[in-house]
N, C-alpha and C positions, 0 to 999 in steps of 0.2 A: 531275860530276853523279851525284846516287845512282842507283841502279838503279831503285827505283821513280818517281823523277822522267823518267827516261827511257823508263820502262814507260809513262806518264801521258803523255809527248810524242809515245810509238809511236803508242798506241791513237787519240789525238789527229789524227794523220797519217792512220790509215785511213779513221777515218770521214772525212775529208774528200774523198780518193780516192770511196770508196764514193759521196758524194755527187753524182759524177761518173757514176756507173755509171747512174743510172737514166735520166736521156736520152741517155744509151750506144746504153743495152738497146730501147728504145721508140721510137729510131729505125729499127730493126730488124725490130721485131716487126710491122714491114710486110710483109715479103718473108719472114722466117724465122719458124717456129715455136720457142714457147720450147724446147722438146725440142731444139732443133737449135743454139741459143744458148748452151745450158747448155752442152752435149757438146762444142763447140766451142771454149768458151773454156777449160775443164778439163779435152780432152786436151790443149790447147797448154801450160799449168798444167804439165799431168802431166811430158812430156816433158822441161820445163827441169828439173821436181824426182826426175826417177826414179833420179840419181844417189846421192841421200840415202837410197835403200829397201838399197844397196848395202851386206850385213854387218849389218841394222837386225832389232832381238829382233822377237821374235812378240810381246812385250806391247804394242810402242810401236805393230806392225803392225794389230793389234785395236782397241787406243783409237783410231788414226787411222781402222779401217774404221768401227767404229761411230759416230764422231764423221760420219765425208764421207755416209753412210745419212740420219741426219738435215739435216747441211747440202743433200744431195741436195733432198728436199722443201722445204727453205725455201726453193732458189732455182728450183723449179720451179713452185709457188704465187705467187711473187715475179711470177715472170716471163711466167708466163700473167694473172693478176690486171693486168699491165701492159699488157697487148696490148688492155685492153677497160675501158680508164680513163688518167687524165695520166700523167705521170711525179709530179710531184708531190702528188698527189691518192695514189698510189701509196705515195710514201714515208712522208707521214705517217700512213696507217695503218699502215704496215707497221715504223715506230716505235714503234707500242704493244708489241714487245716486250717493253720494259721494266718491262709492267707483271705478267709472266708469273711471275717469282718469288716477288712476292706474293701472286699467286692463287692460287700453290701452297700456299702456308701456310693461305690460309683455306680451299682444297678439302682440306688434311687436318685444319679443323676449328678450327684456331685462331684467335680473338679479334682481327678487326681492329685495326689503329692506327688511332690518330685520322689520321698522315699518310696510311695508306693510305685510306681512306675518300674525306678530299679529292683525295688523285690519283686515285681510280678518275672521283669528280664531274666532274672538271677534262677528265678526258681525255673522259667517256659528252658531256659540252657541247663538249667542241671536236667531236668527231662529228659530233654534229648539227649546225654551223655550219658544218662543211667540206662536209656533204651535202647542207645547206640550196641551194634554187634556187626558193624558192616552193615548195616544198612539199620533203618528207625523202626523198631519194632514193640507194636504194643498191640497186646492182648486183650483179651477179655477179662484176664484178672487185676492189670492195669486200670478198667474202666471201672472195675469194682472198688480198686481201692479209691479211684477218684470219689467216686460216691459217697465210700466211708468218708473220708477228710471232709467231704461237704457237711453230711450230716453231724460229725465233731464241731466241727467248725459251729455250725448254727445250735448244737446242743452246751458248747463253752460260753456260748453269749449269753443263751438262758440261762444255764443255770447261776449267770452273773443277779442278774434278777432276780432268780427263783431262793436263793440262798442267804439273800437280804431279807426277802418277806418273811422268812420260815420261825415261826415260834420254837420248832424243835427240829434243828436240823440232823437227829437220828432217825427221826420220825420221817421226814424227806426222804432221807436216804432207804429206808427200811421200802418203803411204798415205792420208789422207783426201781428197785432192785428186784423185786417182786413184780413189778410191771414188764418189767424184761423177762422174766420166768415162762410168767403168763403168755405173753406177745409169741415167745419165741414156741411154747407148746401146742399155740392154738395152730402158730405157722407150719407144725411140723403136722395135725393131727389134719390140716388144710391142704396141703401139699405132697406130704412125703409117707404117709401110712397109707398101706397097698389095700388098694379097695378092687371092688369087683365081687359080682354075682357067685363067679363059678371059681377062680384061681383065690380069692381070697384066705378062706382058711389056711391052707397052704403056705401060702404066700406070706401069711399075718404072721404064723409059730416062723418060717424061716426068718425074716424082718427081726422079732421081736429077742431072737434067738443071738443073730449075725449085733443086733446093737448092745444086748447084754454081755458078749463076748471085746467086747471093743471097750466098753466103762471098764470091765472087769483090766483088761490091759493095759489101760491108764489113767487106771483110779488114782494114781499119784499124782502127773499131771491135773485131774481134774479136782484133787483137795486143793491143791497149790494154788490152782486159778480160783477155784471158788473159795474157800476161804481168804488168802493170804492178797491174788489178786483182784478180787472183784468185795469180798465183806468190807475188811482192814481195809483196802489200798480206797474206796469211792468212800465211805466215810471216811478218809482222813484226807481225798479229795473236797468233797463237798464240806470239810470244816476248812480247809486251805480258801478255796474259793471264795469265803464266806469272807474273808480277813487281806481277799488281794484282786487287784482288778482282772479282769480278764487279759488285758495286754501283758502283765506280769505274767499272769498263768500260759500265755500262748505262748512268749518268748522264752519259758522253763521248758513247758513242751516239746519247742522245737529240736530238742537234744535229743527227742524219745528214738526216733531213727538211729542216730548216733549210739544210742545204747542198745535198742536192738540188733543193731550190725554185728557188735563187739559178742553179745550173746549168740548170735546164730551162729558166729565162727566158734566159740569153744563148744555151745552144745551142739550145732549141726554138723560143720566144721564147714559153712557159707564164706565161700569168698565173695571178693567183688572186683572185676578187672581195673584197669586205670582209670577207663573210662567210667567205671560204675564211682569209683573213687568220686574223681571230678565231681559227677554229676552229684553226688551226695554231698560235697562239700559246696558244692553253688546253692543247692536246697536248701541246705541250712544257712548259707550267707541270707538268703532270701526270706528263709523265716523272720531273721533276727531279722533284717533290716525293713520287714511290715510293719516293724513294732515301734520302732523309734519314732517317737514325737514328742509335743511338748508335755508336762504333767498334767495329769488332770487330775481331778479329785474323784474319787473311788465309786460317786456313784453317779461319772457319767455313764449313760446304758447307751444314746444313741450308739447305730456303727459307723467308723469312723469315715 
């Protein structure tokens, strides 16, 4: 099998994995906070990959850090936006990344396609029907996921780039995985560890007690996601990527909702009304149809 058919079967494999991650993640987000999910499954990440940082340049070290900086925010958007909406409801907006390349083109000014126009239509209608409930209703965790999609969206461009230059793309991935670790520990030790004068001790053994009690309940979920979806699934992403354009990886992507959906009904047992239907299935017309254009050769970077 050629290389890029096998690139085409990797990426193909993850998003389906990933589709698993979101009633993973939102089982969870009962008991833990995203802050503590993230840090969780990407020191365990880290660990299996720290071997690959061993002897690895400072170029591959910097693409990796500044690539895991950004994935940092997309799974902490992700994943707070999840704690205060479905899983599914989740994934499909958090789908529109795809539509983030072409808004780059026209935020620096260039001349719509006619494809893009319809996919922007396709996806602003599935919106509103996935939000529809008698009236148009979007939340705060709606606002999150949009963030998420953004920041995927600008980290699938990158690491179009980043995964070309890389001498050792374990090595990448080992340092961006570990970058999310970090990002996400320093964010929890910034924001969310109970400080104060007087309540603190107190406060610190209850905290430190209430989050151990929560790993401890879904340590299985958090092997699953840190080994299987975050070690195995972003290096066999970032070897995918490495061998297909980002328009190929976006439009593999745009199924991931599709497969989240399907997962949230047998693990959570998530419906979604007709309306929710609709709207999920205009989403994804509108992914697919960002994508279409004419061929280019794999290492155009501009966005389109």
């Amino acid at each position: 099998m050629p290389n890029h058919a096998r690139a085409i079967a990797a990426l193909l494999m993850v998003t389906l994995v990933w589709g698993t991650t979101f009633p993973a993640m939102k089982d969870m987000t009962n008991i833990l906070s995203a802050n503590w999910i993230v840090v969780s499954r990407f020191t365990l990440a880290s660990v299996i990959l720290l071997p690959f940082l061993w002897g690895a340049g400072w170029a591959d070290c910097r693409r990796g850090a500044l690539s895991g900086v950004l994935l940092f925010f997309c799974y902490l958007f992700q994943v707070e936006g999840l704690a205060l909406t479905s899983s599914n409801r989740n994934a499909f907006v958090c789908g529109l990344n795809v539509l983030v390349p072409p808004l780059l083109g026209l935020a620096m000014g260039r001349r719509p396609e006619p494809r893009i126009v319809a996919a922007l239509a396709l996806a602003l209608a599935g919106l509103f029907a996935l939000c529809w409930d008698g009236a148009f209703i979007w939340g705060r965790g709606d606002t999150l996921a949009l963030l998420a999609a953004l920041c995927f969206g600008l980290y699938i461009k990158l690491m179009e780039t980043q995964t070309r230059k890389a001498d050792r793309l374990m090595s990448l991935t080992a340092a961006q995985v570990l970058t999310v670790a970090l990002c996400a520990g320093l964010w929890i030790a910034l924001r969310e560890v109970p400080r104060g004068p007087i309540a603190a001790p107190q406060d610190m053994g209850d905290y430190w007690e209430y989050v151990w009690q929560g790993l401890l309940q879904y340590r299985w979920n958090l092997i699953y996601l840190g080994v299987v979806a975050t070690a195995a699934i972003i290096s066999l992403q970032t070897w995918g990527q490495s061998r297909a354009s980002a328009n190929e990886a976006a439009v593999i992507y745009a199924f991931e909702p599709g497969c989240a959906a399907i997962f949230g009904y047998l693990w959570l047992g998530e419906t979604l009304a007709w309306t929710g239907v609709l709207g999920a299935l205009l989403m994804i017309s509108g992914m697919i149809a960002s994508q279409w254009s004419v061929p280019r050769p794999p290492t155009a970077l501009a966005p389109e």
